[in-house]
C-alpha positions as CSV (number, residue, x, y, z in Angstrom):
1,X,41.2,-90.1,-128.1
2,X,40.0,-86.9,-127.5
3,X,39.9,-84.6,-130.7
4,X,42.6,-81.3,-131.0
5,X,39.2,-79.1,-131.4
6,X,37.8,-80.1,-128.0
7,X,41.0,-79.8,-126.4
8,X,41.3,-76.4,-127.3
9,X,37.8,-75.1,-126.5
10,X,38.5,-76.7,-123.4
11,X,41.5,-74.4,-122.7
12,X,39.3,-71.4,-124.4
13,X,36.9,-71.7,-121.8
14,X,39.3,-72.4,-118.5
15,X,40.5,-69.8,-116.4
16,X,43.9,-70.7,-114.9
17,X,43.2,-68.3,-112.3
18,X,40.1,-69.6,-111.4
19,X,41.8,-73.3,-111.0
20,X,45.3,-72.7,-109.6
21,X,43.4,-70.5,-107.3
22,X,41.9,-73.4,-105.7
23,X,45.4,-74.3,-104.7
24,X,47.8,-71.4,-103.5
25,X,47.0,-67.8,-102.5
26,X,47.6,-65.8,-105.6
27,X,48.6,-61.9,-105.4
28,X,48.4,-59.8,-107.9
29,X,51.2,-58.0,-108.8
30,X,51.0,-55.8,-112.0
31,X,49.2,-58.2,-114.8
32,X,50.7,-61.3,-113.5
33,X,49.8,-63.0,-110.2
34,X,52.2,-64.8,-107.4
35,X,52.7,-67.3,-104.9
36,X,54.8,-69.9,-103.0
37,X,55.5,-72.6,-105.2
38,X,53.4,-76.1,-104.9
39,X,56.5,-78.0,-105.8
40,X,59.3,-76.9,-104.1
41,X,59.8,-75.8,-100.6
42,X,60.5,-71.2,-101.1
43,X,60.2,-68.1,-99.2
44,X,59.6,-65.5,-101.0
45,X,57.2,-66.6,-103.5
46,X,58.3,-67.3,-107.1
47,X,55.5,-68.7,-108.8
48,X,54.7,-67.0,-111.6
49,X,51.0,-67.0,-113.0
50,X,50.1,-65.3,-116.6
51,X,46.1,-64.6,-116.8
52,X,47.2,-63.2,-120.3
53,X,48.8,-65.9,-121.7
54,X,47.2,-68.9,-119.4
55,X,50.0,-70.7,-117.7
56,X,52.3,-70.7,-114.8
57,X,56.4,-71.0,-114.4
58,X,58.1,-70.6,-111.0
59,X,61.9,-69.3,-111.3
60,X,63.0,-71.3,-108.5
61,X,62.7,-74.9,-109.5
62,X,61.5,-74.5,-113.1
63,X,58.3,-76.1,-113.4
64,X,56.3,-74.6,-115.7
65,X,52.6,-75.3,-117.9
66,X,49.0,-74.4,-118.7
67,X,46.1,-75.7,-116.4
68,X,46.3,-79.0,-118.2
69,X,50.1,-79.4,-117.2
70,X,49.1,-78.3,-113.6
71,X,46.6,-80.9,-113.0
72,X,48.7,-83.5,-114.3
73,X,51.7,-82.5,-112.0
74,X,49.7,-81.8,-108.8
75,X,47.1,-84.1,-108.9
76,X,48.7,-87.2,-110.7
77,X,46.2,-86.8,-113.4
78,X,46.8,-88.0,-117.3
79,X,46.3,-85.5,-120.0
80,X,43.1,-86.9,-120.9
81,X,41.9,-86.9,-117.3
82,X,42.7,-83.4,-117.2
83,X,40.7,-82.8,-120.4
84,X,37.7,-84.2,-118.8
85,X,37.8,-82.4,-115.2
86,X,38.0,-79.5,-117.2
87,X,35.6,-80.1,-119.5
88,X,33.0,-81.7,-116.9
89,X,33.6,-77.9,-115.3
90,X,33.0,-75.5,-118.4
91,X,29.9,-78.0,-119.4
92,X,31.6,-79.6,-122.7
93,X,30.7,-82.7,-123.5
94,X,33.5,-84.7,-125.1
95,X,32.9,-87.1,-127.9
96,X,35.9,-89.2,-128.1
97,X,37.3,-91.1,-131.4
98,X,39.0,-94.3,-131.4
99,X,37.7,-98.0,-130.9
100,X,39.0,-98.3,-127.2
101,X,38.2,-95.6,-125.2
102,X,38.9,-97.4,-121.6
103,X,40.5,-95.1,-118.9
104,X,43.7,-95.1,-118.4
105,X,45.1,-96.8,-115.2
106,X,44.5,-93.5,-113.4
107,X,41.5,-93.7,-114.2
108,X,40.7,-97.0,-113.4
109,X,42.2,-96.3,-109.9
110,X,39.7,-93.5,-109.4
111,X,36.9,-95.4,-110.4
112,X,37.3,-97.7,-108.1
113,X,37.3,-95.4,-105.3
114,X,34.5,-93.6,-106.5
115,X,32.6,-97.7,-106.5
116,X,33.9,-98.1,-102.7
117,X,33.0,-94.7,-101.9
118,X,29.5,-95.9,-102.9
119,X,29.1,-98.9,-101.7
120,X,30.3,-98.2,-98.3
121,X,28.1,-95.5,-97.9
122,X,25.0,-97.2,-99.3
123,X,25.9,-99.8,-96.4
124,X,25.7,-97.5,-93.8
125,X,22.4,-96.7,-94.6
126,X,20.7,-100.4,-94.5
127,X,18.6,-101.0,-91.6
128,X,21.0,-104.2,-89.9
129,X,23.4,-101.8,-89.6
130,X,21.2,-99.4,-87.9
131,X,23.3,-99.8,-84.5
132,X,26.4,-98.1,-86.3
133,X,24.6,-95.0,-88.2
134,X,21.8,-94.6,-85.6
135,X,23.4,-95.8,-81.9
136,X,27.5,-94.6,-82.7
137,X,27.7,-91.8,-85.1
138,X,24.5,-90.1,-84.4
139,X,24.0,-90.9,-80.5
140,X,27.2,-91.3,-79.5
141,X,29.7,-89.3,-81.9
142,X,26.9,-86.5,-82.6
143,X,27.7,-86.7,-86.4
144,X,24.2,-85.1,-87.7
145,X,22.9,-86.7,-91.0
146,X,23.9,-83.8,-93.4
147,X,28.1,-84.2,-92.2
148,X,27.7,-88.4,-92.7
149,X,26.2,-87.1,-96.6
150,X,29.0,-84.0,-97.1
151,X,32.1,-86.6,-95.6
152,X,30.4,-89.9,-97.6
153,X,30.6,-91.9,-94.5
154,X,30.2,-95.5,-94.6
155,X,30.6,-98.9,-93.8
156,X,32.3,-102.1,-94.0
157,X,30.5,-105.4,-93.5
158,X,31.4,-108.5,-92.4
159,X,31.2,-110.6,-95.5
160,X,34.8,-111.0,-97.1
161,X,34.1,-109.9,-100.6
162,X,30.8,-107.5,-100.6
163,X,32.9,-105.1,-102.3
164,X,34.9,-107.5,-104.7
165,X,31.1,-108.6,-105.5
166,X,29.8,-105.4,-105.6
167,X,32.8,-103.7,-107.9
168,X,32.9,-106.6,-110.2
169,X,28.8,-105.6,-111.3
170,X,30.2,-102.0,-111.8
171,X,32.6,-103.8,-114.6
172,X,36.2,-103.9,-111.9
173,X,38.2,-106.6,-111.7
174,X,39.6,-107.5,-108.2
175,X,43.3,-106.8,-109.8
176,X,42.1,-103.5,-110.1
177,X,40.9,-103.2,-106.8
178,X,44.1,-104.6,-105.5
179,X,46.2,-101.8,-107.4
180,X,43.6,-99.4,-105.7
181,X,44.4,-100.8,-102.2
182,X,41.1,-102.1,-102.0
183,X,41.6,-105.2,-101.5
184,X,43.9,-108.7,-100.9
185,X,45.1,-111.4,-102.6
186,X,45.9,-114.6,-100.7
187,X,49.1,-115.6,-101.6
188,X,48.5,-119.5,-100.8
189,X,44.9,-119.8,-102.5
190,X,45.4,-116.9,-105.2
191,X,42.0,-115.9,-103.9
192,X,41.2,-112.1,-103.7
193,X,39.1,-110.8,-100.5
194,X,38.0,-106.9,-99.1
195,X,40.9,-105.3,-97.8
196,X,38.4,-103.7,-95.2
197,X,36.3,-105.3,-93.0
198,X,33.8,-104.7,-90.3
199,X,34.9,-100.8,-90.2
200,X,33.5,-97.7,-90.0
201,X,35.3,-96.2,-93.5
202,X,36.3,-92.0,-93.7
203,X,37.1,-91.7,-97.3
204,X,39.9,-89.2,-98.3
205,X,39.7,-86.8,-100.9
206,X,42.4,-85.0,-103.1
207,X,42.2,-81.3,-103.7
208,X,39.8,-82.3,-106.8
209,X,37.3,-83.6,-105.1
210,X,38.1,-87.3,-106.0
211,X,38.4,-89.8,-103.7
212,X,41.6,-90.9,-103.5
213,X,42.0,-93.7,-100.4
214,X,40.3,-94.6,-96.9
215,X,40.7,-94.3,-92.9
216,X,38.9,-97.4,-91.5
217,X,37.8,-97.6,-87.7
218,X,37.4,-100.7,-86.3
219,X,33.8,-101.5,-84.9
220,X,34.9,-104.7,-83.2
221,X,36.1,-104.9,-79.8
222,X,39.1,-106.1,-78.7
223,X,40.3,-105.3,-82.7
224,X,44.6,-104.5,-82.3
225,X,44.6,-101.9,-84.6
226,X,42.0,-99.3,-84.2
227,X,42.6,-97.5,-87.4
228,X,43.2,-99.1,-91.1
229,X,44.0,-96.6,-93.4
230,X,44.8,-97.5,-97.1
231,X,48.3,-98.3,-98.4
232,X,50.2,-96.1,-100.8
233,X,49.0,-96.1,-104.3
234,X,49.6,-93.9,-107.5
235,X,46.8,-92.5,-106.0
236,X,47.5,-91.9,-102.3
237,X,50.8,-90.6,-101.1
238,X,49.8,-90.4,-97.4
239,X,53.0,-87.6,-97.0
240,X,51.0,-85.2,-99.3
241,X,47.6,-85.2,-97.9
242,X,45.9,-83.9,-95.6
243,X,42.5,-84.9,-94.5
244,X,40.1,-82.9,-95.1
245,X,41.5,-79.9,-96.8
246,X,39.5,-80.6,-100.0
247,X,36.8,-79.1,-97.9
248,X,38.1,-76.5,-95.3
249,X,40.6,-75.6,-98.4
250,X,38.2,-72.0,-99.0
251,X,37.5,-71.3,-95.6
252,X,41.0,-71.6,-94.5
253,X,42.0,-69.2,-97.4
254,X,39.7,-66.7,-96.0
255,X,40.5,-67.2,-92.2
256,X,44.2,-66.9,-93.2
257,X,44.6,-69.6,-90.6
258,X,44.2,-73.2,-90.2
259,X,43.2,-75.8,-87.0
260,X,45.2,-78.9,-87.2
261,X,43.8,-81.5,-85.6
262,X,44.7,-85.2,-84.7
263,X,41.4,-87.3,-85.9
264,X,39.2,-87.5,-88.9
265,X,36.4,-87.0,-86.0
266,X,38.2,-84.1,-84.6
267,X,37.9,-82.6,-87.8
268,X,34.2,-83.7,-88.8
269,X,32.6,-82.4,-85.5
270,X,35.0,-78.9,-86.0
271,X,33.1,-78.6,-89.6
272,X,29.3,-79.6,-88.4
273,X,29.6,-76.9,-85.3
274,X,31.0,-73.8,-87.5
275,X,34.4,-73.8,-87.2
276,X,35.3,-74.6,-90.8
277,X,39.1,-73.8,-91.5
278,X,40.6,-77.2,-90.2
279,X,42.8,-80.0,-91.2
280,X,43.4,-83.7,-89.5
281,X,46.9,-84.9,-89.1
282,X,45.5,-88.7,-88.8
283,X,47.8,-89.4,-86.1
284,X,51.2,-88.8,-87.8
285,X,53.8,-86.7,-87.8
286,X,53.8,-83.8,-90.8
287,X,55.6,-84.0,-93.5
288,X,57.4,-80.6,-95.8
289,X,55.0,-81.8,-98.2
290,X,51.7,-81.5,-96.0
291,X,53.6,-77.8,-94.5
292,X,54.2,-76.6,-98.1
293,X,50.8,-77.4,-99.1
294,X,48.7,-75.8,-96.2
295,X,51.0,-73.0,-96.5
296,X,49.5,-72.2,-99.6
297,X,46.5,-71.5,-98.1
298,X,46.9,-69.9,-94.6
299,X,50.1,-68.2,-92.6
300,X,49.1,-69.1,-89.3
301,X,48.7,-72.9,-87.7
302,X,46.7,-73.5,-84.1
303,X,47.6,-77.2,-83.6
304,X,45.2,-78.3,-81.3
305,X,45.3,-81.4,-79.5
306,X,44.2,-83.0,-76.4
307,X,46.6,-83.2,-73.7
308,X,49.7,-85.7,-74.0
309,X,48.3,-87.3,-77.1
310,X,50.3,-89.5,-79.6
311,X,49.2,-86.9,-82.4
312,X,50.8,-84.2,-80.2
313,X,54.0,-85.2,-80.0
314,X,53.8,-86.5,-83.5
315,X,52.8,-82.6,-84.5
316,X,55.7,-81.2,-82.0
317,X,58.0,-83.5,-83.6
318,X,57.7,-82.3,-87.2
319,X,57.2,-78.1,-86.0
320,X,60.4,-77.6,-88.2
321,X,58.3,-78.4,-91.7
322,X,55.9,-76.1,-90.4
323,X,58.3,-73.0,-89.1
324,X,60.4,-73.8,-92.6
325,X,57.3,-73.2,-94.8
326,X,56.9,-70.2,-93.4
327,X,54.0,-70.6,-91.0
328,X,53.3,-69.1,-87.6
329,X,52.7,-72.1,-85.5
330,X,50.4,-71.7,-81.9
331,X,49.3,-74.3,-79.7
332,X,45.6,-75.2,-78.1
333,X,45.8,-78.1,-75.9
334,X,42.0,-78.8,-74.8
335,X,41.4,-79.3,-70.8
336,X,42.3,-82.6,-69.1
337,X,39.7,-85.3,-70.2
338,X,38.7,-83.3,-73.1
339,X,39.6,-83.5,-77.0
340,X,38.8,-80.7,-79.7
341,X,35.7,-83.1,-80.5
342,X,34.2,-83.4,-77.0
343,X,34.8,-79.7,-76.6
344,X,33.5,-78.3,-79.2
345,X,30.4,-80.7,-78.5
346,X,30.5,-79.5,-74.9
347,X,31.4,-75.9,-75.3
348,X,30.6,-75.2,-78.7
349,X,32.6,-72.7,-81.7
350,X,32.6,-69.9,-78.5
351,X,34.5,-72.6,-76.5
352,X,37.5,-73.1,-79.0
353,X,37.4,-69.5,-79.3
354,X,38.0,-68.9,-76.0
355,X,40.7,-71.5,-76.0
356,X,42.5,-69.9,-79.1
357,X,42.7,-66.6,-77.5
358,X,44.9,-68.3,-74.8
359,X,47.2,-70.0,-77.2
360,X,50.8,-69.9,-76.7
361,X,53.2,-69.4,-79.5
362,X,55.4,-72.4,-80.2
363,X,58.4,-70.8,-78.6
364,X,56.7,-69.6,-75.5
365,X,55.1,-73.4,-75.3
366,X,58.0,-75.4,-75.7
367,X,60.0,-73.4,-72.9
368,X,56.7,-73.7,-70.6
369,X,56.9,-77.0,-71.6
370,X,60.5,-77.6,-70.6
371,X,60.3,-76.4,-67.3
372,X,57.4,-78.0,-65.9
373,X,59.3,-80.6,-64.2
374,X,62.8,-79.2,-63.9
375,X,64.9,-76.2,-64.5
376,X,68.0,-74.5,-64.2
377,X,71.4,-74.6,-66.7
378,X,71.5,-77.7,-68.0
379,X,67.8,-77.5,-69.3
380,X,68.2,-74.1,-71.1
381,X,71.8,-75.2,-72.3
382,X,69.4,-78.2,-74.1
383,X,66.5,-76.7,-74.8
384,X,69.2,-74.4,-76.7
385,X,70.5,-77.1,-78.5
386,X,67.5,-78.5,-79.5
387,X,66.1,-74.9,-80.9
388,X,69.0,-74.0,-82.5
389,X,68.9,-77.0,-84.2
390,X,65.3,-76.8,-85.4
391,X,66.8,-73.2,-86.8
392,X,69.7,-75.1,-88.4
393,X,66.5,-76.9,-90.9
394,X,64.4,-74.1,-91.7
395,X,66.7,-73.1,-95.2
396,X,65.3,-69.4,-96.1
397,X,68.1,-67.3,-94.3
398,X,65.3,-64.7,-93.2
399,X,63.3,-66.4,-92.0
400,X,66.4,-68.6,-89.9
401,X,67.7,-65.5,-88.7
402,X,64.6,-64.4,-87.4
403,X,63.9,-67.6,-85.8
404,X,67.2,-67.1,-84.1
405,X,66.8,-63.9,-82.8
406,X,63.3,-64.7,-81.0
407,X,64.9,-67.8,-79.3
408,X,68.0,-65.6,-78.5
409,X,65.5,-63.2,-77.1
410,X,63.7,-65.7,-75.0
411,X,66.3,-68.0,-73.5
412,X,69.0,-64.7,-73.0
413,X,71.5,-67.2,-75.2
414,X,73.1,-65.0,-78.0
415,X,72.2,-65.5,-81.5
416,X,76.0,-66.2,-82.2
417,X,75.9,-69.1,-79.2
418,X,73.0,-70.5,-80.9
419,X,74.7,-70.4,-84.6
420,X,77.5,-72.1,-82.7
421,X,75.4,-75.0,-81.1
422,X,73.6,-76.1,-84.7
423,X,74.5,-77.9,-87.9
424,X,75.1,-76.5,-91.1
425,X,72.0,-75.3,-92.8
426,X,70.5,-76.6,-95.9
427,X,71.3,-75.2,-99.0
428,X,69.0,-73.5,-101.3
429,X,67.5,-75.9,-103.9
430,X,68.4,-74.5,-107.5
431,X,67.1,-75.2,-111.1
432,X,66.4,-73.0,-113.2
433,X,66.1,-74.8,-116.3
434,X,68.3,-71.9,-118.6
435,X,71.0,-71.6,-116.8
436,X,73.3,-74.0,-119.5
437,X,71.9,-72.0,-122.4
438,X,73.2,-69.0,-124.5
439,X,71.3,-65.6,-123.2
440,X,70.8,-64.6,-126.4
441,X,69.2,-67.7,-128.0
442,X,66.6,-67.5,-124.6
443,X,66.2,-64.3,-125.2
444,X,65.5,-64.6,-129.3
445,X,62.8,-67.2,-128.3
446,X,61.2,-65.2,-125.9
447,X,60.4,-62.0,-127.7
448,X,58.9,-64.2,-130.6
449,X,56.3,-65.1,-128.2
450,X,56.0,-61.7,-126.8
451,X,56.3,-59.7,-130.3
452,X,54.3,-61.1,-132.9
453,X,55.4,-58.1,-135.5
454,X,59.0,-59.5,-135.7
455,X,58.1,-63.5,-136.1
456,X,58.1,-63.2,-140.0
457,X,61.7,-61.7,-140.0
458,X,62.8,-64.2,-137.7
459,X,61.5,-67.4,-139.3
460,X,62.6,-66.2,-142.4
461,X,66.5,-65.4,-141.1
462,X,67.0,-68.6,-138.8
463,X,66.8,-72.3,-138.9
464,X,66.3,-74.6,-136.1
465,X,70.5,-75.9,-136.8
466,X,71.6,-72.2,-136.0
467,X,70.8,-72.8,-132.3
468,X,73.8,-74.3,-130.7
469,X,71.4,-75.7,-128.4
470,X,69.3,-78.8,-129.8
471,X,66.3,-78.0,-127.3
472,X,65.9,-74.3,-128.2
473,X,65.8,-75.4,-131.8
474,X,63.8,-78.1,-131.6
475,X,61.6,-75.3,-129.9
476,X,61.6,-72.8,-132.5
477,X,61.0,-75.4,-135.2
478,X,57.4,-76.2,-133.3
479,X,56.9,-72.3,-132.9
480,X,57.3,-72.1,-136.6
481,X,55.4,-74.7,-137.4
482,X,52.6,-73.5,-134.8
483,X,52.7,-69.8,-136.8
484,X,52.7,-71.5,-140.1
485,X,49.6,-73.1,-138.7
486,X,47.7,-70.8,-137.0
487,X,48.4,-67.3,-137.5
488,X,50.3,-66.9,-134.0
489,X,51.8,-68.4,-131.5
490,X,50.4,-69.7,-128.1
491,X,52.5,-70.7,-125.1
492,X,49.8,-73.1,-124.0
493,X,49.7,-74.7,-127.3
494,X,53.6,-75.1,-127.1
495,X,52.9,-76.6,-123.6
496,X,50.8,-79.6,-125.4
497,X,53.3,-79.9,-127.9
498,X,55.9,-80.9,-125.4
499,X,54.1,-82.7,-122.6
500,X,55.8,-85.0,-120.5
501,X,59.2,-83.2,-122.0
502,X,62.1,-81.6,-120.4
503,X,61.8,-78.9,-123.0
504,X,58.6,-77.7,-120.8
505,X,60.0,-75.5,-118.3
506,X,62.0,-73.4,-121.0
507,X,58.8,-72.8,-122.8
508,X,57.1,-71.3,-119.8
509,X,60.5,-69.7,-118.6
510,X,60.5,-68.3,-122.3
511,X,56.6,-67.0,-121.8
512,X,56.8,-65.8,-118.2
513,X,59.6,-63.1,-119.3
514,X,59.1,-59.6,-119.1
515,X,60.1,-57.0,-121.9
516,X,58.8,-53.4,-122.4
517,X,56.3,-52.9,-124.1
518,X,57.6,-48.9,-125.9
519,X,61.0,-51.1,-126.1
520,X,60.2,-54.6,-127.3
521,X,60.2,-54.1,-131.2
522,X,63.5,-52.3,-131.3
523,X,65.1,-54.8,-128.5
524,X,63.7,-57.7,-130.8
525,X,65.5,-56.0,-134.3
526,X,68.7,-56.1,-131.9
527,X,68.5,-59.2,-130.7
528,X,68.1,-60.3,-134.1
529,X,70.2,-58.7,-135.9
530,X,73.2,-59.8,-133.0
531,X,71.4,-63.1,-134.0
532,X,72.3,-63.5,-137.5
533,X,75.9,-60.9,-137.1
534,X,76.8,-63.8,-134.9
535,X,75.9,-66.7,-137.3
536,X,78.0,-65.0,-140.0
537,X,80.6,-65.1,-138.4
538,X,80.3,-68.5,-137.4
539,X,79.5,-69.5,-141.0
540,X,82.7,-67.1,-142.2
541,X,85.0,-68.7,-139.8
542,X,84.3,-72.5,-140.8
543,X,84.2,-71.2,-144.5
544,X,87.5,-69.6,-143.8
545,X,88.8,-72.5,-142.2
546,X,87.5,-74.8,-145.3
547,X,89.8,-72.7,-147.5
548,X,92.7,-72.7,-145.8
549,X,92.8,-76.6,-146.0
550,X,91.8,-76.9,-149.7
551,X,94.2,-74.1,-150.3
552,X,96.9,-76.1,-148.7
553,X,96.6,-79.3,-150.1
554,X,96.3,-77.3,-153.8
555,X,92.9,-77.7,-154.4
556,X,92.4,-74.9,-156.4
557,X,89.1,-74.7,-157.6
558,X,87.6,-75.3,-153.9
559,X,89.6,-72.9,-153.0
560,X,88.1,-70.2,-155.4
561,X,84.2,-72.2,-154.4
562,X,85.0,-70.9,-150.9
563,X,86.6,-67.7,-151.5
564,X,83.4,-66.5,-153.4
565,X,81.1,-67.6,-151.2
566,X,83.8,-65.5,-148.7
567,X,83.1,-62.4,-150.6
568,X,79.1,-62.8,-150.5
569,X,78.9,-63.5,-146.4
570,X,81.1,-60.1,-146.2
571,X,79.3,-58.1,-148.9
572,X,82.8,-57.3,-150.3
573,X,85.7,-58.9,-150.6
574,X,87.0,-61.8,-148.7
575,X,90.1,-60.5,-146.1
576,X,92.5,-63.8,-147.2
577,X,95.7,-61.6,-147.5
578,X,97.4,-63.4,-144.6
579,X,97.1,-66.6,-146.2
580,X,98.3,-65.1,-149.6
């Protein structure tokens, strides 16, 4: 186990800034920063990040957390992963407790990627394989030593278990690597053997850096499937990653625009010429998860593609993700015979320059497109069809109507034709994790964490039972207990307290509320006060209610019990005279 001390000079020293930055565009606006949510699909951005108070909440869908919580959620880390990546970052060492301090199955899986990654290269490098690194990447693809050391490039070799062999040294078992997608088990022998085999191997990376899965090309001829990639693990969820981002993440981010390409070589010979801000499909059609998450970091998309290939029609396919996440979407198709890696060999940066100058908006390519063959009517009454359609699945009503009105524009079909011609569109995803609760028990909650003055009247008046809701109070119990402890209370401590809990987007929905600051002492005495007027009440009435019945059925000296306690909760005299 990692101890509570090192935890927390962990989160001393992180900047959440500094890390969620690595992941959406942040803009500053007054002390907090924004940006389009990571988890759900939004336009406008409602992603809330707090540099004062070190954690996140987005009022769309409700997540909420500190880095820790972030890492966790968006890169399928445990807590004590997260702990380390940080840690391994700010330069503290950890000293863990405990007699078994064996990663976690996470981190087992990573492990063994990190192994393979290592392995393969090293065989890449030994001189019988000096026809693959010398006479196909380096003659042949032009991959120059230093982008076969930044992408790990490696190699698969003929044997059926070198890695099984070689993992099981670095203390892996072959379950392990199976779990990993690293390899098979024979299911008549009960015999494990390399998944990969005789293949050039592309590792994939997360946004962290890790290495997460791998893209195997085949360096046998006649080989029916050109491309092995790995299966889905906890790892790997091929819908949510793109290749190569890990590295053109920063670059994109300053470009403000991204190259999406078909092939991991597409990509590697883009990177090694200059031309830096660039992503690989691999082949498939995208995903709203792959749209969401590049449109964190750019607004406009060049997809660029050799003419007629399967990854352009696979890109064209899925433009709707793209156009829904609120990107600007352009096509590059490279001259006949060429692909973006051949040009940019042939032509250089200057040459896919030239070509992006000349690159058509989606729109303007799809009708160019749709007339090359044929035209008249029935073609524009389709390709408005198929348009309005695409406008029917891009859910931000803005954005739709914009959408609309270009096409309108373009095609001379009215916007209220087009409405006509498509689906319903999708509703707006909700869930806001308040919404069920009593405003003023939110709102009680919330200025303790923003008014430390008032915590000691507030702790002393209430008890977790006077919250009709069993979450808020189970909440202000561990803020008491927290300013009991410490002195204060810190949202990102209340985070830890309720990991893995559905309690954890009120607490940062709680944090990330703004009160003002010449107004948020007397609003927290009002709140309070309404607070506690409201509870006596609610005491008097069941106390009122108590009397009537021992009244009734002539016990008398209840009745008197409860008639004096009456008199205290109204500082006077009990108001029984209708019952008299």
């Amino acid at each position: 186990m990692i101890p509570q001390d090192t935890i927390e000079q962990v989160r001393q020293a992180t900047d959440i800034l500094q890390i969620l930055g690595q992941y959406v565009r942040l803009k500053k606006r007054g002390r907090d920063f924004w940006a389009l949510c990571p988890f759900h699909q939004e336009k406008p951005p409602s992603f809330k990040v707090s540099p004062d108070k070190q954690f996140y909440h987005c009022f769309g869908c409700g997540k909420g957390g500190n880095v820790f919580t972030f890492l966790m959620e968006h890169e399928s880390m445990s807590f004590a992963e997260a702990v380390r990546f940080l840690a391994a970052k700010a330069n503290i060492t950890i000293r863990e407790t405990g007699t078994d301090q064996r990663r976690d199955e996470t981190e087992r899986l990573n492990y063994a990627h990190e192994v393979a990654v290592e392995y393969y290269h090293k065989l890449l490098f030994e001189k019988r394989y000096a026809v693959v690194l010398d006479g196909y990447l380096t003659d042949k693809r032009g991959i120059s030593r230093e982008s076969i050391e930044l992408f790990k490039l490696g190699l698969s070799g003929e044997t059926w278990d070198g890695l099984l062999k070689y993992a099981s040294r670095k203390d892996l078992k072959p379950e392990e690597l199976v779990q990993a997608g690293l390899a098979l088990k024979s299911e008549q022998k009960g015999t494990f053997f390399d998944r990969f085999r005789q293949r050039l191997m592309i590792p994939i990376f997360n946004l962290s850096q890790r290495p997460i899965a791998f893209g195997g090309r085949t360096l046998k001829k006649g080989e029916p499937a050109k491309y092995v990639n790995s299966p889905e693990t906890p790892l790997y969820n091929k819908s949510a990653v793109l290749y190569g981002l890990n590295f053109s993440r920063d670059p994109i981010r300053q470009a403000n625009c991204a190259y999406v390409v078909e092939g991991y070589f597409d990509l590697i010979s883009l990177y090694q010429h200059g031309i830096k801000n660039v992503v690989a499909s691999s082949g498939t059609a995208f995903t709203a998860q792959q749209a969401r998450l590049l449109a964190r970091f750019a607004e406009d998309v060049y997809l660029f593609f050799d003419a007629d290939s399967a990854g352009e029609r696979a890109a064209l396919r899925s433009v709707e993700f793209l156009f829904d996440a609120g990107l600007e979407v352009k096509i590059l198709v490279a001259p006949p015979g060429d692909d973006p890696d051949t040009l940019v060999r042939r032509l250089g940066p200057d040459g896919v320059d030239e070509l992006r100058t000349k690159a058509l908006p989606y729109l303007d390519f799809r009708i160019r497109e749709s007339e090359r063959f044929q035209s008249g009517l029935v073609v524009r009454e389709k390709l408005a069809r198929e348009l309005a359609a695409l406008a029917s699945k891009i859910a931000d009503p803005a954005r739709r109507g914009m959408f609309l009105d270009t096409v309108s524009d373009k095609l001379g079909v009215s916007v209220a034709r087009l409405q006509a011609a498509a689906p319903a569109p999708p509703t707006a995803e909700a869930g806001v994790a308040t919404t069920r609760i009593k405003p003023r028990e939110i709102e009680l909650l919330s200025l303790m964490l923003h008014n430390p003055g008032r915590i000691d009247d507030i702790i002393l008046a209430l008890s977790a039972g006077d919250f009709e809701s069993r979450r808020l109070g189970r909440i202000f119990d561990a803020m008491a207990t927290q300013y009991r402890q410490f002195g204060t209370i810190d949202a990102g401590r209340l985070v830890d307290t309720f990991q893995g809990d559905e309690s954890l987007a009120v607490i940062t929905e709680l944090a990330a509320r703004d009160w003002p600051a010449d107004e948020i002492d007397l609003l927290a005495g009002e709140v309070l006060g309404a607070f506690v007027e409201s509870k006596r009440k609610a005491r008097a009435a069941e106390l009122m209610a108590a009397f009537r019945k021992a009244r009734d059925e002539g016990n008398e000296a209840e009745a008197q019990r409860l008639f004096l306690e009456l008199r205290t909760i109204h500082g006077t005299g009990a108001d029984t005279d209708d019952e008299t």
